[in-house]
N, C-alpha and C positions, 0 to 999 in steps of 0.2 A: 244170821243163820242161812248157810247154802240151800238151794232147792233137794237136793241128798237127803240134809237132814231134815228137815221139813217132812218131806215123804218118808221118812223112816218114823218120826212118830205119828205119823196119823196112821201103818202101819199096824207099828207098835199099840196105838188105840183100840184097834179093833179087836186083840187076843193077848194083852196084855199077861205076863207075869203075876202071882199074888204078890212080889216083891215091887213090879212096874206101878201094878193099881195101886199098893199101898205108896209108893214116893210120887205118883203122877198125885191121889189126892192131899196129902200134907201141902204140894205145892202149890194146887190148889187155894185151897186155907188162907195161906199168905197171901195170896193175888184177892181175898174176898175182901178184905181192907183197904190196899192199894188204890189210890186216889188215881194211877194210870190203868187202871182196872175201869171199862165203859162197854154197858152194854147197849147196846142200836139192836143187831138182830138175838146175836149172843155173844159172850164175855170178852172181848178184847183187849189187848195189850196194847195200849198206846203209845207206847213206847218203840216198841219192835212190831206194831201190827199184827201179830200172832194171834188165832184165837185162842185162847188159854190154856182148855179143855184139851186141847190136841199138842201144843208147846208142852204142856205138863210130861206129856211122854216120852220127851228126846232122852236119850242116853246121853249129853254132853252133863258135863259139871257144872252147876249155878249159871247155867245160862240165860239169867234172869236178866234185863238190860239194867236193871239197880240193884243187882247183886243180891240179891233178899233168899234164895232159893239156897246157901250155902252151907246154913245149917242144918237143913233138910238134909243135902246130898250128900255129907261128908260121910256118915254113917254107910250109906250106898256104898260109895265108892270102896271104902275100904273094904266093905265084902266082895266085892269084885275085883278086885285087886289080889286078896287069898285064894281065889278060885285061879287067877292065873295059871 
């Protein structure tokens, strides 16, 4: 993940969409089991180092570094796609 997108969901975090908050927490969920899921101060991706909570809000597709986030998004995406 660039620094771009990075700052575009912690952004995004702050005034989120009802459609944002509802896919930031599904994706959420899945990271709640995730064995590269570690919290120290809060939730981390060990993976990509991400805090979770704020990665959850990217606009990118299953940008999950193990791919887990895909069947969340697809749904997403496609609605955003017909608004084109």
């Amino acid at each position: 993940m660039n620094i771009k997108k990075i700052l575009e969901a912690w952004a995004i975090s702050f005034n989120p969409t009802p459609k944002q908050q509802e896919q930031a927490e599904l994706r959420c969920e899945i990271c709640e089991d995730c064995p590269s899921n570690k919290t120290i101060i809060i939730p981390m991706c060990t993976e990509c180092g991400c805090p979770i909570a704020k990665k959850a809000f990217t606009n990118d597709f299953n940008p999950c570094p193990l791919l887990k986030w895909g069947e969340i998004d697809e749904p997403y995406m496609k609605k955003l796609k017909t608004l084109v």
